[in-house]
DSSP file (Angstrom, degrees, kcal/mol; ACC not computed):
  #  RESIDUE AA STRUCTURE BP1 BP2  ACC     N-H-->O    O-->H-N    N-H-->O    O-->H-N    TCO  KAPPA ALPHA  PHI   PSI    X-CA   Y-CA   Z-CA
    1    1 A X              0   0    0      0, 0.0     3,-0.0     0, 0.0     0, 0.0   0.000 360.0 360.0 360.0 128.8    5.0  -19.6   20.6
    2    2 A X     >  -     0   0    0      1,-0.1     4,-1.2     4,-0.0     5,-0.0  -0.192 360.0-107.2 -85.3-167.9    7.0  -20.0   17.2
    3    3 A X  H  > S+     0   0    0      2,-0.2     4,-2.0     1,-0.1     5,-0.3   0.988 119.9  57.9 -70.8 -40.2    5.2  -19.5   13.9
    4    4 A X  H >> S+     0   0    0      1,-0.3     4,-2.7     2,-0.2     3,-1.3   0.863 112.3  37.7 -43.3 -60.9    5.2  -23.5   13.2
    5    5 A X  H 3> S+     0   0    0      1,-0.2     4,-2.2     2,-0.2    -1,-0.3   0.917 123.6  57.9 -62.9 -56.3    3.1  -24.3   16.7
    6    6 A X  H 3X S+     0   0    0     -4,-1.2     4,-2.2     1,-0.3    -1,-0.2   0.756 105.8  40.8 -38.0 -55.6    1.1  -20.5   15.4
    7    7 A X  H <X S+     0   0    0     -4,-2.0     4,-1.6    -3,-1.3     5,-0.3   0.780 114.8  55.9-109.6  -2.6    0.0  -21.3   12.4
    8    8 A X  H >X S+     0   0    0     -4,-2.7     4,-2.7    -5,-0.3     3,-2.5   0.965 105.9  51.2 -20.2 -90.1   -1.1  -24.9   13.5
    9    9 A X  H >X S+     0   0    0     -4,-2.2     4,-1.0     1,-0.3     3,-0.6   0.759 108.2  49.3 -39.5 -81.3   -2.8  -23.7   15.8
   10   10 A X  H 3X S+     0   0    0     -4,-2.2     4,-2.4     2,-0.2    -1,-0.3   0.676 109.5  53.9 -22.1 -36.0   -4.7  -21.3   13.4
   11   11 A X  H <X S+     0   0    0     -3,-2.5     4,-1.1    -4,-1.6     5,-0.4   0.814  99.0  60.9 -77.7 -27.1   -5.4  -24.1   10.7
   12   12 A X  H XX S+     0   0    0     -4,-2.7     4,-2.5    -3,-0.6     3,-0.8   0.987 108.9  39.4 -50.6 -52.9   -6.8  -25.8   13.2
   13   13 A X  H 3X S+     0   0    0     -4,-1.0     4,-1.1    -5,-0.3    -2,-0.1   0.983 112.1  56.9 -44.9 -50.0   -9.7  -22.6   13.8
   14   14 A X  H 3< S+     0   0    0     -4,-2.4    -1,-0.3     1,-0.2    -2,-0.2   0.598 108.3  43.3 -71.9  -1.3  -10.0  -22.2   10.3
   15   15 A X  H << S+     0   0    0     -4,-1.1    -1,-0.2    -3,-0.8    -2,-0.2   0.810 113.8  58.3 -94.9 -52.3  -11.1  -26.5    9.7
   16   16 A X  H  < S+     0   0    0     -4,-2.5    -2,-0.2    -5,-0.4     2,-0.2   0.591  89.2  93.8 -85.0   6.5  -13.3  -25.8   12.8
   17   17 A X  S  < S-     0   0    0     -4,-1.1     2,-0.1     1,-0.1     3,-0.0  -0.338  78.3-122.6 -68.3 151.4  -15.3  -22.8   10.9
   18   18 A X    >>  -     0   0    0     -2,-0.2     3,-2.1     1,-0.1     4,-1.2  -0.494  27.3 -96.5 -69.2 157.2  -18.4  -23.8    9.3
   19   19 A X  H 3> S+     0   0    0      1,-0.3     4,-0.5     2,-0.1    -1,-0.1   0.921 121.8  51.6 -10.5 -67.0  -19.1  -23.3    5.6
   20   20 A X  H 34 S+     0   0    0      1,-0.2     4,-0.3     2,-0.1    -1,-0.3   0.485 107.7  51.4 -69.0   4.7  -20.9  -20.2    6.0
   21   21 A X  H X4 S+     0   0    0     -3,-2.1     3,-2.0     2,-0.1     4,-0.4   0.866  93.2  73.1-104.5 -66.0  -18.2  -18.5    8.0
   22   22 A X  H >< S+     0   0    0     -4,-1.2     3,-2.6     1,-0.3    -2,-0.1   0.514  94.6  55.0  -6.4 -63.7  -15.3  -19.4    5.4
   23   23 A X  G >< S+     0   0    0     -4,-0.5     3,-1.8     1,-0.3     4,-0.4   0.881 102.0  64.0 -37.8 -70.6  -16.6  -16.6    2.9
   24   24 A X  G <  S+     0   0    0     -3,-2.0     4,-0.3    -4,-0.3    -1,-0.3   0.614 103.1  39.6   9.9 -65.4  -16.4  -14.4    5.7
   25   25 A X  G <> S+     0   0    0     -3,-2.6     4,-0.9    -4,-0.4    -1,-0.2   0.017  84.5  87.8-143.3  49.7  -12.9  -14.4    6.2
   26   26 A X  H <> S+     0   0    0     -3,-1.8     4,-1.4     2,-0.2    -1,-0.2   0.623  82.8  63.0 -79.5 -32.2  -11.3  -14.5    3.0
   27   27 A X  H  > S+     0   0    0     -4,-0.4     4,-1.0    -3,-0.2     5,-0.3   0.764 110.5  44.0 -55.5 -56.6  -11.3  -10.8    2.7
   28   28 A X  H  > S+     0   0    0     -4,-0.3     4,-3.5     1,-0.2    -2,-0.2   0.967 113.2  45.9 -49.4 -63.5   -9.0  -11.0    5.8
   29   29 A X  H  X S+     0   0    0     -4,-0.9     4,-1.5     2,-0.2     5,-0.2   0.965 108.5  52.5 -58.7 -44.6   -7.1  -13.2    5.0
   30   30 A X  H >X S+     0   0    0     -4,-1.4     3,-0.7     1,-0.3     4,-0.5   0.779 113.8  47.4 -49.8 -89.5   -6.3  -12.2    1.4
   31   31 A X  H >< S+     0   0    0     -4,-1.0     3,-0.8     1,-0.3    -1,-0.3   0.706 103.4  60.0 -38.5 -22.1   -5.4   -8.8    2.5
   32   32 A X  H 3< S+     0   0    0     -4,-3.5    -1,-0.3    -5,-0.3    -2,-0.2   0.963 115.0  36.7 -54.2 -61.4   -3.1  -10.0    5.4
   33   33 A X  H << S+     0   0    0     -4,-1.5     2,-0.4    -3,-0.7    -1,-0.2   0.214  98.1  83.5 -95.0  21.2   -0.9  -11.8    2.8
   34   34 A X  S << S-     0   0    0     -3,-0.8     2,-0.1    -4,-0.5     0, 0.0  -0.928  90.7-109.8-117.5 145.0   -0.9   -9.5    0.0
   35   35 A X        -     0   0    0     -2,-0.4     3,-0.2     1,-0.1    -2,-0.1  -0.508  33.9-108.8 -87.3 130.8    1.8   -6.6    0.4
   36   36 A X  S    S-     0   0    0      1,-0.2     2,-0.2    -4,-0.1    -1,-0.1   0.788  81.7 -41.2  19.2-103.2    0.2   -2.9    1.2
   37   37 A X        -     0   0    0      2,-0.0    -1,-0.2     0, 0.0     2,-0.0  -0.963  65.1-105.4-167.9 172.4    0.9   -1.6   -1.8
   38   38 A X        -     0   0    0     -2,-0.2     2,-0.4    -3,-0.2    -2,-0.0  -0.244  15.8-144.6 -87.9 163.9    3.7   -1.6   -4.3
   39   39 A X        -     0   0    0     -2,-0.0     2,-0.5     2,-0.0    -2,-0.0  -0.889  18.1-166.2-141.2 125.2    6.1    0.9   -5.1
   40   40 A X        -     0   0    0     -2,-0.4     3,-0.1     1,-0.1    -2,-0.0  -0.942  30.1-102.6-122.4  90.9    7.4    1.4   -8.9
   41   41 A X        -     0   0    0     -2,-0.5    -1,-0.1     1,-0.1    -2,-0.0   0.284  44.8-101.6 -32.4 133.4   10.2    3.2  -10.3
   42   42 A X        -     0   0    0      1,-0.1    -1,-0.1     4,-0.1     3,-0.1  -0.165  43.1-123.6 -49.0 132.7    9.2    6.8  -12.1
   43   43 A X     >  -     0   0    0      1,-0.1     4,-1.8    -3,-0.1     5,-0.3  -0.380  27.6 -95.4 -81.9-178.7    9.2    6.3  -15.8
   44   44 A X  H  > S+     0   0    0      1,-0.2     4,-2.1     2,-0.2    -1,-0.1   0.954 128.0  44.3 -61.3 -36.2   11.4    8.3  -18.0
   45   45 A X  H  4 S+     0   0    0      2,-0.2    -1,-0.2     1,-0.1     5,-0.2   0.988 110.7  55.2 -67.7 -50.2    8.3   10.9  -18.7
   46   46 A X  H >> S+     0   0    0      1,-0.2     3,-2.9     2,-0.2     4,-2.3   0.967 109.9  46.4 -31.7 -83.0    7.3   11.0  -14.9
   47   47 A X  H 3X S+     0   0    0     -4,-1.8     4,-3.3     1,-0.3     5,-0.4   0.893 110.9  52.9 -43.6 -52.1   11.2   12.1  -13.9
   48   48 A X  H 3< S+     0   0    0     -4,-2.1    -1,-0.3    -5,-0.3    -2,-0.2   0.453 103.2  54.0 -97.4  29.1   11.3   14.7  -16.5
   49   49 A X  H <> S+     0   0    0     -3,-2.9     4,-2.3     3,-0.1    -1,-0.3   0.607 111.8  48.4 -96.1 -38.4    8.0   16.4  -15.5
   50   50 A X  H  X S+     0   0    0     -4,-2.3     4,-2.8     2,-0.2    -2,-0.2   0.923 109.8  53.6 -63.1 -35.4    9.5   16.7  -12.1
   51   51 A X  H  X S+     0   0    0     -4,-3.3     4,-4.3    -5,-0.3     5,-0.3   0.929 108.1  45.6 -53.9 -46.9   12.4   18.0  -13.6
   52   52 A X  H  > S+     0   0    0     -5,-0.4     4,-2.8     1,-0.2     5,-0.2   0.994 110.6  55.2 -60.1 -54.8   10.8   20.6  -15.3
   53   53 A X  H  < S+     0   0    0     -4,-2.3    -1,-0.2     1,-0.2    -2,-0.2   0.732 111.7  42.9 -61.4 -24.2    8.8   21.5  -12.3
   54   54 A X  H  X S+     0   0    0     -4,-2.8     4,-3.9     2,-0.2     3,-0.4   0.849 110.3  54.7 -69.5 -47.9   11.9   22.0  -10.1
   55   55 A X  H  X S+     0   0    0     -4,-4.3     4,-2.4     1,-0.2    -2,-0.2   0.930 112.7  47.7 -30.4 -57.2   13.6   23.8  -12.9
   56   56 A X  H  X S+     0   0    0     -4,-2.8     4,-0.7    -5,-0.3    -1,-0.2   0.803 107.8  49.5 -51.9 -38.8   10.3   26.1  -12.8
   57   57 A X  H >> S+     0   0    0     -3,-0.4     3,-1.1     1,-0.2     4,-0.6   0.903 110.5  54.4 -93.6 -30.9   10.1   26.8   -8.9
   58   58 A X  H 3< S+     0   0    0     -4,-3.9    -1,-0.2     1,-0.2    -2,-0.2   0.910 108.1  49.6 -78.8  -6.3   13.9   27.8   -9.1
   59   59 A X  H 3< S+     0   0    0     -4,-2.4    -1,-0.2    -5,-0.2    -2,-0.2   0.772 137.6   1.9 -57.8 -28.1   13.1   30.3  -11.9
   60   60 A X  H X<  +     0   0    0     -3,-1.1     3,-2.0    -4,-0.7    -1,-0.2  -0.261  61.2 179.7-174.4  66.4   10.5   31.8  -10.1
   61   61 A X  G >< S+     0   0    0     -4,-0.6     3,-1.1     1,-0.3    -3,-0.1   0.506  81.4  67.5 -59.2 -36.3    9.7   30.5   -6.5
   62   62 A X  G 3  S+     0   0    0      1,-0.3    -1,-0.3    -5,-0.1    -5,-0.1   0.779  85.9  63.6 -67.9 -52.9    6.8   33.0   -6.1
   63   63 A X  G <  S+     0   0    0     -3,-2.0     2,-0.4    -7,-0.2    -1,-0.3   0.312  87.9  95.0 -90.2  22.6    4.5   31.6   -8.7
   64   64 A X    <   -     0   0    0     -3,-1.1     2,-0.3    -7,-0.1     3,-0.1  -0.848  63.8-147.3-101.0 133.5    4.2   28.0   -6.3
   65   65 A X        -     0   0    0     -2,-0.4    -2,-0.0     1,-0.2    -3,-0.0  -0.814  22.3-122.0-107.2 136.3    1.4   27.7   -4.1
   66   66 A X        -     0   0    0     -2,-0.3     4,-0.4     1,-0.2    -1,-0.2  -0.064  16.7-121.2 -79.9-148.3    2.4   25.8   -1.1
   67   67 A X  S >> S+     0   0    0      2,-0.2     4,-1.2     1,-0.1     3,-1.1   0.881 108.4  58.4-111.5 -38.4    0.5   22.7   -0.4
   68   68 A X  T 34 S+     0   0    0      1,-0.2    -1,-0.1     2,-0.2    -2,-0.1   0.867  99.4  60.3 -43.6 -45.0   -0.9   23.7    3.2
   69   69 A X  T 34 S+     0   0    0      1,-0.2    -1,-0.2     2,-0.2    -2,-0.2   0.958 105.6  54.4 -71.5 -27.0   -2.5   26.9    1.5
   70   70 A X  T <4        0   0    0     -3,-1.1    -2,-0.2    -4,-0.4    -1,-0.2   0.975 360.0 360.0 -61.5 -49.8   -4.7   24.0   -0.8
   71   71 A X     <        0   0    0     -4,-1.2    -1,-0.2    -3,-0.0    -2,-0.2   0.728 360.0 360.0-103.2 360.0   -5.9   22.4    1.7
């Protein structure tokens, strides 16, 4: 089935819903078409707290707690 014949075929359900259903399945839809989530380049302050923190574990690897022991 291609998308064209696909999402025919889908507008077609969505005219045969009633009012009350419509409400319903907006939720759905919005999240289907809205991407995950986004992903944003570090700002300059972000990158040079990581820096610092790498700087840190190679000064002194000891005083890092892994991440398995947190949780």
């Amino acid at each position: 089935m291609t998308a064209a014949v696909l999402r025919k075929e889908l507008h077609t359900y969505i005219d045969a819903l009633s009012d009350r259903s419509l409400p319903a399945l907006k939720p759905l839809l919005t999240l289907l078409v809205e991407p995950p989530y986004t992903i944003e380049p570090a700002s300059p302050a972000e990158c040079a707290k990581v820096e610092k923190r790498v700087r840190d574990y190679y000064k002194n690897p000891e005083s890092f707690v892994p991440l398995s022991s947190i949780k």
